[in-house]
N, CA, C and O atoms as a Tinker XYZ file with bonds, in Angstrom:
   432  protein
     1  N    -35.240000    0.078000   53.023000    73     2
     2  CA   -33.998000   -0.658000   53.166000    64     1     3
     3  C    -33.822000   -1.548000   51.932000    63     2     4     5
     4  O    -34.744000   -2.140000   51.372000    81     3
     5  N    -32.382000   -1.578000   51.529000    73     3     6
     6  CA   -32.366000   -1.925000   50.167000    64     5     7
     7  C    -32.170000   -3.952000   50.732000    63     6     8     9
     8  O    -31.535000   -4.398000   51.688000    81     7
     9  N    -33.067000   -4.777000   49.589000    73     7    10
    10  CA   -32.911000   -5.907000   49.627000    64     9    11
    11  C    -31.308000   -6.964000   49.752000    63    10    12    13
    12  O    -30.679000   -7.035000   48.697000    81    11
    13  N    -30.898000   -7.487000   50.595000    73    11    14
    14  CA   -29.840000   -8.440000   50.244000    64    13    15
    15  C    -29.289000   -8.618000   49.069000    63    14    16    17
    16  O    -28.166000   -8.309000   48.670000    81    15
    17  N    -30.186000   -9.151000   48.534000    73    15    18
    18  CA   -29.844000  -10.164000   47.033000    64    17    19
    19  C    -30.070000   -8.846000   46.245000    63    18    20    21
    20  O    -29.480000   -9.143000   45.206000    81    19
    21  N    -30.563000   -7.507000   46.040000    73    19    22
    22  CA   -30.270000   -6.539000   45.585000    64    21    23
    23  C    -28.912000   -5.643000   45.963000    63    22    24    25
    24  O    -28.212000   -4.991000   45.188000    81    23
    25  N    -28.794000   -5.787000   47.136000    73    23    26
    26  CA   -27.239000   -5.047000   47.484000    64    25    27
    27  C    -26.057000   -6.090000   46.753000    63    26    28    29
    28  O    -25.231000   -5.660000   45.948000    81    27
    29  N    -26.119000   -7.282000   47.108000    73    27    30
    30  CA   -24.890000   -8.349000   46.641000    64    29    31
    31  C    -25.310000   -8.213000   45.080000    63    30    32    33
    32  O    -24.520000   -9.105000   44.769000    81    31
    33  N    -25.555000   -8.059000   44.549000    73    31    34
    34  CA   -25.822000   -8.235000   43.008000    64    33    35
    35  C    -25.079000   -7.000000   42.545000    63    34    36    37
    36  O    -24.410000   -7.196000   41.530000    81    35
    37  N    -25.031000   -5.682000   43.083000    73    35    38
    38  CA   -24.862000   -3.917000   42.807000    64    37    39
    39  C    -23.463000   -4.147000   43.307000    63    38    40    41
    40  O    -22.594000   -3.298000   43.111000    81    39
    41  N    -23.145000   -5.597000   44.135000    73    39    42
    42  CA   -21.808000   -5.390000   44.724000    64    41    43
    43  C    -21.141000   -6.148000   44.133000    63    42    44    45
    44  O    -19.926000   -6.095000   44.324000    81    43
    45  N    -21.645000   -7.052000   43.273000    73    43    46
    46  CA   -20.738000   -7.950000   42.139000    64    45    47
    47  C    -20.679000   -7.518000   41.452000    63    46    48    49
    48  O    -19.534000   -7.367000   41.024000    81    47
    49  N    -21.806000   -6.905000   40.682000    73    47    50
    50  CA   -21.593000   -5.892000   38.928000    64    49    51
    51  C    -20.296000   -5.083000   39.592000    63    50    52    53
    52  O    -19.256000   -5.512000   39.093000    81    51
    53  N    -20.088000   -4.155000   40.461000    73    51    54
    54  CA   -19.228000   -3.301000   40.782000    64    53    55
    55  C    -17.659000   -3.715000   40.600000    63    54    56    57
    56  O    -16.729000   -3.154000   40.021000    81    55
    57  N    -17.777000   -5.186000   41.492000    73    55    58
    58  CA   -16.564000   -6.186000   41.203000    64    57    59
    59  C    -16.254000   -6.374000   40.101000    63    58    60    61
    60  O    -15.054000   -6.318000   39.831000    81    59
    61  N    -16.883000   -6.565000   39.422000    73    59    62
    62  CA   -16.957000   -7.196000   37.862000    64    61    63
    63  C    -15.988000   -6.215000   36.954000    63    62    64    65
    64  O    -14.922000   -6.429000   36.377000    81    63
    65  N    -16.874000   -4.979000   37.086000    73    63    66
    66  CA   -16.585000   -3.768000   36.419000    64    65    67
    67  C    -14.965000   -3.790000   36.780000    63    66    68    69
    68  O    -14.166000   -4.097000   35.895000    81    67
    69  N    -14.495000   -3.439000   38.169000    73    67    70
    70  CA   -13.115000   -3.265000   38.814000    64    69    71
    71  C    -12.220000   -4.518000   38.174000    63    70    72    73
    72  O    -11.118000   -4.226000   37.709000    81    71
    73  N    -12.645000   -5.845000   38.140000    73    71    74
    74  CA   -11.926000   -6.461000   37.294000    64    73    75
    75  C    -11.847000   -6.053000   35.607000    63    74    76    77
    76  O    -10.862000   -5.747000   34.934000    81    75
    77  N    -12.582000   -6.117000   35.410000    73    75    78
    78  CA   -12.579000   -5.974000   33.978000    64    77    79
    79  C    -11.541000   -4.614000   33.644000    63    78    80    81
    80  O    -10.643000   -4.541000   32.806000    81    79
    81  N    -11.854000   -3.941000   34.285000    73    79    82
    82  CA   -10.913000   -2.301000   34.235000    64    81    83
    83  C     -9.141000   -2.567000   34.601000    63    82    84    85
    84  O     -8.236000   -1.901000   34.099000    81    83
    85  N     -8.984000   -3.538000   35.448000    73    83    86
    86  CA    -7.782000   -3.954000   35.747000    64    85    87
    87  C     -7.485000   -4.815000   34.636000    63    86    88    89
    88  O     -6.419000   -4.563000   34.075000    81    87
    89  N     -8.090000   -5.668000   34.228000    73    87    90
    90  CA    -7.201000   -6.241000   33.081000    64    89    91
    91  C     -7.492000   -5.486000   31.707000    63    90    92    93
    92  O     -6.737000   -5.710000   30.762000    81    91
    93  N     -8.433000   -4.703000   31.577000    73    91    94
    94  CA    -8.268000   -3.693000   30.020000    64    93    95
    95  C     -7.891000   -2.380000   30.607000    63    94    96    97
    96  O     -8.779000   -1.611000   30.976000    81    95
    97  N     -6.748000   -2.100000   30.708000    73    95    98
    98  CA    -6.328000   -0.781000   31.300000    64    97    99
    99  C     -6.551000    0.498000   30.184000    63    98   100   101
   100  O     -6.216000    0.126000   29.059000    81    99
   101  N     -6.839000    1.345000   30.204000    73    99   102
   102  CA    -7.340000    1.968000   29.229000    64   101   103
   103  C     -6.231000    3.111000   28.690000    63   102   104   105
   104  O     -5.334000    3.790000   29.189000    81   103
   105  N     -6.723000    2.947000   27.619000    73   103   106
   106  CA    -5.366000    3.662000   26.628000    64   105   107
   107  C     -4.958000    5.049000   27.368000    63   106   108   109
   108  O     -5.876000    5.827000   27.626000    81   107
   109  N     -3.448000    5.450000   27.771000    73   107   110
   110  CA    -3.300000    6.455000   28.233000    64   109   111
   111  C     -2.990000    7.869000   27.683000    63   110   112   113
   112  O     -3.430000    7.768000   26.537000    81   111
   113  N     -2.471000    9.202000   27.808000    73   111   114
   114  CA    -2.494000    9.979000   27.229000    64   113   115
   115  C     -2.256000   10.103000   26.014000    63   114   116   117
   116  O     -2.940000   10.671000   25.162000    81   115
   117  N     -0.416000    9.104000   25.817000    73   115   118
   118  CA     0.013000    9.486000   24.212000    64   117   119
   119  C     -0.719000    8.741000   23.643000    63   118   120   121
   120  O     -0.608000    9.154000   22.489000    81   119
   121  N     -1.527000    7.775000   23.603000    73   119   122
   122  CA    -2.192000    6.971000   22.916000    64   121   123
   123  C     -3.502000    8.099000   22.562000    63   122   124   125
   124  O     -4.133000    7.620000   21.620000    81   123
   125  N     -4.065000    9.328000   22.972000    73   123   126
   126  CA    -4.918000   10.228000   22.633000    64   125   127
   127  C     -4.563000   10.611000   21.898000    63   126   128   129
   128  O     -5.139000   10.526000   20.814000    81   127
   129  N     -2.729000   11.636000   22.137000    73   127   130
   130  CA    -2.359000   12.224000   21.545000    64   129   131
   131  C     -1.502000   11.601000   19.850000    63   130   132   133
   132  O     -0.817000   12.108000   18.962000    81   131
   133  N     -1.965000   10.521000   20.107000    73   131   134
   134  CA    -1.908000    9.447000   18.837000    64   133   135
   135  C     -2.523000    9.534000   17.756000    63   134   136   137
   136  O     -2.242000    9.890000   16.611000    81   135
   137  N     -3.843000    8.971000   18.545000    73   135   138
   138  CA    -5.212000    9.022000   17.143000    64   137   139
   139  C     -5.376000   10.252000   17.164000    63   138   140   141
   140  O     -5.940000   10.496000   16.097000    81   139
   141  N     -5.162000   11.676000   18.001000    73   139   142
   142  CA    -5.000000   13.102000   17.394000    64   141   143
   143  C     -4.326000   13.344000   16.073000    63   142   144   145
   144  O     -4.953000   13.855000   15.146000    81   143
   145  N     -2.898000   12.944000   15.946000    73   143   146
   146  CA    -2.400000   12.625000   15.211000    64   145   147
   147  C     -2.195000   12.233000   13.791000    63   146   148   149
   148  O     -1.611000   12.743000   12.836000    81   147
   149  N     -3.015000   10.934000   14.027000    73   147   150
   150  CA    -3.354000    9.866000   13.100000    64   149   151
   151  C     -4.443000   10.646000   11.982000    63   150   152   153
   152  O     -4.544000   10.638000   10.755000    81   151
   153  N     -5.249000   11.369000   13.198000    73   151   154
   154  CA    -6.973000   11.971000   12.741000    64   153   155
   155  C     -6.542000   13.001000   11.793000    63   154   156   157
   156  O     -6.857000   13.190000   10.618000    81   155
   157  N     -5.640000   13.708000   12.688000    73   155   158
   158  CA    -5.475000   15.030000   11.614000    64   157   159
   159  C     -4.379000   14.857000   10.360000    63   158   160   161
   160  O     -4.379000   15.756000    9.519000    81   159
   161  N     -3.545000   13.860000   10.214000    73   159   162
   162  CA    -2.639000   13.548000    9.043000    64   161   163
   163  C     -3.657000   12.673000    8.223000    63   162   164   165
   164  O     -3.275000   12.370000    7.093000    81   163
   165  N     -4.737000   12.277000    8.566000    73   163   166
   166  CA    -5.783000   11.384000    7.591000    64   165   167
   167  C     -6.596000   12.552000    6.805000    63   166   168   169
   168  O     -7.220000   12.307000    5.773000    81   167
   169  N     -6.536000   13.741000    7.344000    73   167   170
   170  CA    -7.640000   14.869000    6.574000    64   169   171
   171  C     -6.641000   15.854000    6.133000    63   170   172   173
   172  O     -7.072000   16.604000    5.257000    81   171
   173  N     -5.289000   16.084000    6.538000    73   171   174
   174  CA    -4.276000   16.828000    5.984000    64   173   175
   175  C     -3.490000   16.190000    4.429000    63   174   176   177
   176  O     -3.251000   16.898000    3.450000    81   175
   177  N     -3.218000   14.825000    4.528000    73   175   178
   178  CA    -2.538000   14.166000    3.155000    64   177   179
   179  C     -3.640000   14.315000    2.415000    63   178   180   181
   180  O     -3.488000   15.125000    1.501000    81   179
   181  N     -4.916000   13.717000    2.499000    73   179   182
   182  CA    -5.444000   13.922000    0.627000    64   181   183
   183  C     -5.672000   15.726000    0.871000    63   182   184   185
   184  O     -5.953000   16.286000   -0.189000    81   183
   185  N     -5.613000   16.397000    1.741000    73   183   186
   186  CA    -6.086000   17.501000    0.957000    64   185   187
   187  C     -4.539000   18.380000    0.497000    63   186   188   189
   188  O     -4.593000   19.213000   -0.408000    81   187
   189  N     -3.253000   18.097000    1.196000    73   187   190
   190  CA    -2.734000   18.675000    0.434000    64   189   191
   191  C     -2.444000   18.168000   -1.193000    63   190   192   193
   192  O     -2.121000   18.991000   -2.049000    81   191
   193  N     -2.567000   17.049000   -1.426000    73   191   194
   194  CA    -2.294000   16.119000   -2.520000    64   193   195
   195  C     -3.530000   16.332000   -3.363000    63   194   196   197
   196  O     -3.424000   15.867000   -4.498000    81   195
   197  N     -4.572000   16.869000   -3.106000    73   195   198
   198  CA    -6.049000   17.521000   -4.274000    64   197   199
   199  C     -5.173000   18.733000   -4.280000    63   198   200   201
   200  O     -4.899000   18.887000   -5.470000    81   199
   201  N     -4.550000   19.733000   -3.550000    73   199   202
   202  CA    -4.223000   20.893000   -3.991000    64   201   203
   203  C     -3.074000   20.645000   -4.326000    63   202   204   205
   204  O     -2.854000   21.630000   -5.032000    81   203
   205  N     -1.992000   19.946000   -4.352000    73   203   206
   206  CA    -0.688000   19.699000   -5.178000    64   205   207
   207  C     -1.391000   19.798000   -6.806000    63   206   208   209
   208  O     -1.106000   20.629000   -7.669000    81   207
   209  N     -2.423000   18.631000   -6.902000    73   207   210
   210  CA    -2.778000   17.950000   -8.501000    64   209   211
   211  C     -3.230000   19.113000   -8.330000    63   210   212   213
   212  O     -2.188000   19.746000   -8.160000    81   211
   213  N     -4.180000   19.945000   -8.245000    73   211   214
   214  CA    -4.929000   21.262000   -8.733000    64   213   215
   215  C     -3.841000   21.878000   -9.417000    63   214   216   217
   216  O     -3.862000   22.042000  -10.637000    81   215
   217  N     -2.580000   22.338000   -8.454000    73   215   218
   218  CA    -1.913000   23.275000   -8.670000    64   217   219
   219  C     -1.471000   22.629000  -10.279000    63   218   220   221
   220  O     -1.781000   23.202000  -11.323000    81   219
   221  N     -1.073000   21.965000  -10.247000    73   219   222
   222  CA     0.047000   20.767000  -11.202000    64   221   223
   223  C     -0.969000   21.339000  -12.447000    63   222   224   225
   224  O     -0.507000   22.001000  -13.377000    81   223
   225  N     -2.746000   20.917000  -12.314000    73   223   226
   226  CA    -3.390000   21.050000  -13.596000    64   225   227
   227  C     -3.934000   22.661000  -13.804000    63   226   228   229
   228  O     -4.655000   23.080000  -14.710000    81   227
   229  N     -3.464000   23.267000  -12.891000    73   227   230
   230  CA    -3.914000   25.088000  -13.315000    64   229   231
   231  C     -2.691000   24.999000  -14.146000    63   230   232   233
   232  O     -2.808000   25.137000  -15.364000    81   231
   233  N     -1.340000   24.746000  -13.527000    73   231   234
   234  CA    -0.363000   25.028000  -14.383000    64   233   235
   235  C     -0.506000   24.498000  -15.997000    63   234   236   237
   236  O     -0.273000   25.311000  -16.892000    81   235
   237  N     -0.920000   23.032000  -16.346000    73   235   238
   238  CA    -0.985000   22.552000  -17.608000    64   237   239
   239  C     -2.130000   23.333000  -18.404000    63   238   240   241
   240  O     -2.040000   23.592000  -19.604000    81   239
   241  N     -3.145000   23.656000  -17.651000    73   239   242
   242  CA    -4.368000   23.649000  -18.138000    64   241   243
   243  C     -4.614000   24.959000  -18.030000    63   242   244   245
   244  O     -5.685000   25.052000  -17.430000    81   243
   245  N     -4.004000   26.525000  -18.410000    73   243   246
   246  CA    -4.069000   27.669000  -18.071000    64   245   247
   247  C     -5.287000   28.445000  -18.805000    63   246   248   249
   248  O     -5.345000   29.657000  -18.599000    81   247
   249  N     -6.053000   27.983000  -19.461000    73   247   250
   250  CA    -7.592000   28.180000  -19.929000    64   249   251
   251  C     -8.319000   27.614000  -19.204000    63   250   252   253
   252  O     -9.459000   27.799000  -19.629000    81   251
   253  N     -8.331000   27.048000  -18.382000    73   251   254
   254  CA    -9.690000   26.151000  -18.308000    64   253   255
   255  C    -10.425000   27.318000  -17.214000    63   254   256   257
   256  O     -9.872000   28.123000  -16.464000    81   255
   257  N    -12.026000   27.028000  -17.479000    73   255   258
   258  CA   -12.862000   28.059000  -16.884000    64   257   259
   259  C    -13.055000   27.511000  -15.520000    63   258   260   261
   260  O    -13.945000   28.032000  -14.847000    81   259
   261  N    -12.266000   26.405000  -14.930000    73   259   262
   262  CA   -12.762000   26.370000  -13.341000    64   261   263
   263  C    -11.179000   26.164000  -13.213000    63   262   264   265
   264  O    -10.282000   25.837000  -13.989000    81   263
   265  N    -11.266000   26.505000  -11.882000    73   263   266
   266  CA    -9.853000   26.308000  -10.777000    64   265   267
   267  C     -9.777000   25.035000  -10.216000    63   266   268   269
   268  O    -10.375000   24.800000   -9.166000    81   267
   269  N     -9.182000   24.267000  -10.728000    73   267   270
   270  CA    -8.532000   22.775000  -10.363000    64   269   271
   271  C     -7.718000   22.717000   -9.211000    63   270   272   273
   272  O     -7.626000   21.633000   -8.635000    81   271
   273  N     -7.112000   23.700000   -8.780000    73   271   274
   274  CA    -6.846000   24.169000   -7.386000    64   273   275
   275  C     -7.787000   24.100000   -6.189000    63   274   276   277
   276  O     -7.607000   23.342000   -5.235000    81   275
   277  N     -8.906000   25.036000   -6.326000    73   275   278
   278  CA    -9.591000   24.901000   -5.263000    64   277   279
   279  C    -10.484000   23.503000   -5.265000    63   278   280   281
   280  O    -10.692000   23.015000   -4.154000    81   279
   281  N    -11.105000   22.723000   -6.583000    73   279   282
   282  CA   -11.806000   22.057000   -6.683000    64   281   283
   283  C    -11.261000   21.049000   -6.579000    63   282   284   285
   284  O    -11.959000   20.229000   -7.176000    81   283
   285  N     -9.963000   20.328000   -5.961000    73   283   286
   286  CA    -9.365000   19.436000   -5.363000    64   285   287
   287  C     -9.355000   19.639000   -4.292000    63   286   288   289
   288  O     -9.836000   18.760000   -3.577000    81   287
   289  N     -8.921000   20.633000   -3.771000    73   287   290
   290  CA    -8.499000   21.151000   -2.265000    64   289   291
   291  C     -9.593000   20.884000   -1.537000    63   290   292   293
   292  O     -9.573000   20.401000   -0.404000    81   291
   293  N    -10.885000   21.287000   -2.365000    73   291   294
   294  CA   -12.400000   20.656000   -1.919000    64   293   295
   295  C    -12.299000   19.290000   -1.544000    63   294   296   297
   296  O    -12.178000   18.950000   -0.367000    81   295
   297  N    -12.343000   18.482000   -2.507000    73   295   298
   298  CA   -12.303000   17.287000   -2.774000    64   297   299
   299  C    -11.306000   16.292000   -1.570000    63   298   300   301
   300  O    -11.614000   15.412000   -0.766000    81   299
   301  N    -10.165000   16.875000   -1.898000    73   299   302
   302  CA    -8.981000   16.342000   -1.191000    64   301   303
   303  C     -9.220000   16.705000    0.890000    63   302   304   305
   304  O     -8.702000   16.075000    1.812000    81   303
   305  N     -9.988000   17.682000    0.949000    73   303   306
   306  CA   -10.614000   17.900000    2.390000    64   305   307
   307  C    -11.813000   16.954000    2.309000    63   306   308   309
   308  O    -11.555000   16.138000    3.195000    81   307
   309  N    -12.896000   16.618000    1.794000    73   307   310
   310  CA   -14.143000   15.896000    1.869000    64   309   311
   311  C    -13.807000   14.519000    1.977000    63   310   312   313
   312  O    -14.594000   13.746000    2.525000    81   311
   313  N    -12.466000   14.039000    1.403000    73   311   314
   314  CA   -12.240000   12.956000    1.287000    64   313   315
   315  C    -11.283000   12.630000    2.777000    63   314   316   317
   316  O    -11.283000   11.503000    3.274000    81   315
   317  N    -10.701000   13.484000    3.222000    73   315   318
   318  CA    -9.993000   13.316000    4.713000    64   317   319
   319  C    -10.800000   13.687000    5.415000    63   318   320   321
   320  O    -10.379000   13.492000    6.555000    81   319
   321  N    -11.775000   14.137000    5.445000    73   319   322
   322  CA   -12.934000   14.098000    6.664000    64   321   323
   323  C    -13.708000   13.059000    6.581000    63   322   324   325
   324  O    -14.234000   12.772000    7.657000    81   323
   325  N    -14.062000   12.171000    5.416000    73   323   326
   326  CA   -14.682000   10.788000    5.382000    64   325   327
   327  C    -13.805000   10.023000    6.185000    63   326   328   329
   328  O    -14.213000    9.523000    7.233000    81   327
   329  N    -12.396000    9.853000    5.715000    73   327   330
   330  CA   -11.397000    9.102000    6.229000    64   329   331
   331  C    -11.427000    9.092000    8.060000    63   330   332   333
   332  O    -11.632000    8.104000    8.765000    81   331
   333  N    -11.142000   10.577000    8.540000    73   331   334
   334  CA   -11.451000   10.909000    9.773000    64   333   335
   335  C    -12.720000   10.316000   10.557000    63   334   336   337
   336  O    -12.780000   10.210000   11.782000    81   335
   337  N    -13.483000   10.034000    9.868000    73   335   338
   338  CA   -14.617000   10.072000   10.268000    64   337   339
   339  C    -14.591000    8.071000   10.287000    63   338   340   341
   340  O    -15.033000    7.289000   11.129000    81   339
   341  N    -14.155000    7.921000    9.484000    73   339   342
   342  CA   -14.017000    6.249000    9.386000    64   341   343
   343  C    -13.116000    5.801000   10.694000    63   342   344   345
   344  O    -13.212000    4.852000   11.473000    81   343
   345  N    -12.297000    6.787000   10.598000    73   343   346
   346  CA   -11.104000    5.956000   11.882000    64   345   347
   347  C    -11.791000    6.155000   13.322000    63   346   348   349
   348  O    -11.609000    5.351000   14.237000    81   347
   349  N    -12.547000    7.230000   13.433000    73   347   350
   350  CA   -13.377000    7.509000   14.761000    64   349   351
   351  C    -14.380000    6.325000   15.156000    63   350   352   353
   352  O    -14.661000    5.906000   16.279000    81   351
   353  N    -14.742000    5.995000   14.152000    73   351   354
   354  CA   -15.973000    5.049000   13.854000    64   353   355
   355  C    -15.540000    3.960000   14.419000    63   354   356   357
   356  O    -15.900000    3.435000   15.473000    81   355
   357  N    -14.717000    3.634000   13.634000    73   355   358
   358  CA   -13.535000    2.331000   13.667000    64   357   359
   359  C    -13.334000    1.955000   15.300000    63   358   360   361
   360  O    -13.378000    0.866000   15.872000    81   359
   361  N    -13.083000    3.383000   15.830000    73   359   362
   362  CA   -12.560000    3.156000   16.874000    64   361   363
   363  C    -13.680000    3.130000   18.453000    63   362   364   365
   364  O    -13.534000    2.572000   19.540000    81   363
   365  N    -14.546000    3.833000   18.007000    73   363   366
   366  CA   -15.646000    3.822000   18.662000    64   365   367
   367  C    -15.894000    2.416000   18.813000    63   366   368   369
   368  O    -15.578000    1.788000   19.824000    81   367
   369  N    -16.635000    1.772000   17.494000    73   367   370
   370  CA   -17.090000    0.282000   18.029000    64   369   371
   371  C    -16.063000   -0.734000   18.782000    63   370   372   373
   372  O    -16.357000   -1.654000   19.545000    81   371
   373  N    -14.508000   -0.219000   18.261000    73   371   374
   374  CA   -14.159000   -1.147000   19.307000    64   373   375
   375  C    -13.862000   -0.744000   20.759000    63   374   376   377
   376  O    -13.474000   -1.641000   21.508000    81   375
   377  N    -13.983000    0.362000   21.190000    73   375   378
   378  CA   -14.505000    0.588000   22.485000    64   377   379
   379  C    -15.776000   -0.076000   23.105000    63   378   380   381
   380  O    -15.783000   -0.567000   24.234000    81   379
   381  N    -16.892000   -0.043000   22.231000    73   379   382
   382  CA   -18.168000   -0.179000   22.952000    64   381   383
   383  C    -18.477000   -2.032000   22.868000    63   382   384   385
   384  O    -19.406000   -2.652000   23.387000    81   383
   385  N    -17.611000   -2.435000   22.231000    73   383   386
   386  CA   -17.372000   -4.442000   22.121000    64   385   387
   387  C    -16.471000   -4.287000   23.249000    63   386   388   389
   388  O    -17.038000   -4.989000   24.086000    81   387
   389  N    -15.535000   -3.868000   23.757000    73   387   390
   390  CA   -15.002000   -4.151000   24.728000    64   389   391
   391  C    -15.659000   -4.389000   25.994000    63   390   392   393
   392  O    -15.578000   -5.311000   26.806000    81   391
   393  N    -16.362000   -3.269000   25.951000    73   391   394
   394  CA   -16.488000   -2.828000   27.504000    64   393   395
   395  C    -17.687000   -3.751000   27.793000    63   394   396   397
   396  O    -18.176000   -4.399000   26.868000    81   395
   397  N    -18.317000   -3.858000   29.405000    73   395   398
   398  CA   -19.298000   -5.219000   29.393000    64   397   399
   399  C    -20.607000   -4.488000   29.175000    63   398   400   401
   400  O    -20.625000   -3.262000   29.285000    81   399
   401  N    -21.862000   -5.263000   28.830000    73   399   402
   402  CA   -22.533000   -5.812000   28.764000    64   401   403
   403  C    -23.500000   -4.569000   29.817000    63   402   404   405
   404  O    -24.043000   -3.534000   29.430000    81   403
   405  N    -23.459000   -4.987000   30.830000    73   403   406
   406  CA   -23.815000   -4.117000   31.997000    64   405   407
   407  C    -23.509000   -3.240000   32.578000    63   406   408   409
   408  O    -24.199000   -2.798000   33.496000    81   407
   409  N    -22.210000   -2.651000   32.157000    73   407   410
   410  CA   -21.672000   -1.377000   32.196000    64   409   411
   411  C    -22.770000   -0.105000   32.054000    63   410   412   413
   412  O    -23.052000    0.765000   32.877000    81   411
   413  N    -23.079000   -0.244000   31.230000    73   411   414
   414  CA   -24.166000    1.452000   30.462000    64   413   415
   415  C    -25.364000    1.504000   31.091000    63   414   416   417
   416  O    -26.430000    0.929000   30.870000    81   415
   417  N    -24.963000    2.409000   32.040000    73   415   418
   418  CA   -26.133000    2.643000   32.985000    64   417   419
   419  C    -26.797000    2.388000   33.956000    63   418   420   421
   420  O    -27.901000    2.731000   34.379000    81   419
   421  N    -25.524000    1.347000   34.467000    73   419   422
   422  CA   -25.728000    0.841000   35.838000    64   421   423
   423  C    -25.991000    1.655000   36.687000    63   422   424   425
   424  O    -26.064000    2.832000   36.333000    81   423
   425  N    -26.206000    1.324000   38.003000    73   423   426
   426  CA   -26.410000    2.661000   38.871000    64   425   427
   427  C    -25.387000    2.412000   39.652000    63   426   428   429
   428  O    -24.837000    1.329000   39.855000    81   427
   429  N    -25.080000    3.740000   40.207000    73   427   430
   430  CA   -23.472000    3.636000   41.220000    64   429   431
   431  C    -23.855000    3.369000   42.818000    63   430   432
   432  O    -22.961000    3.267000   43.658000    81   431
């Protein structure tokens, strides 16, 4: 039989939690379909803009022994997946500062 002061304690964290959830209501769909959004126009602009300049310097530069095309397009993707990767980040920690303390791994 589970202790008193162990049941009332499992029954306040619980409270706690239910408040806390009522006043941080949690971001709803379009707000997903947001940072979807956000995520994929952060890794789409620099890479079309490394393959714009590529294109721009194959055109000036019609000798040169490497393709300034693809080797932006590289570039211009590595650099929107850092970016991507920053805003996830970004957004992660402020999820995990929000939420309480005693949340992670409570038992139900």
């Amino acid at each position: 039989m589970t202790e008193p002061r162990d049941l009332a304690s499992r029954v306040g964290d619980k409270a706690g939690r239910k408040l806390h959830a009522r006043r941080n209501k949690s971001p709803g769909v379009w707000f997903g379909l947001g940072m979807m959004g956000i995520i994929g126009w952060s890794v789409v602009v620099p890479t079309l803009l490394g393959t714009a300049l590529g294109i721009w310097l194959d055109a000036r530069l019609p000798d040169s022994a490497h393709s300034w095309t693809l080797a932006l397009l590289v570039a211009g993707l590595v650099l929107g997946c850092a970016n991507a990767w920053h805003w996830v980040a970004k957004e992660d920690r402020r999820i995990r500062e929000d939420e309480p303390a005693d949340e992670a791994g409570a038992p139900e």
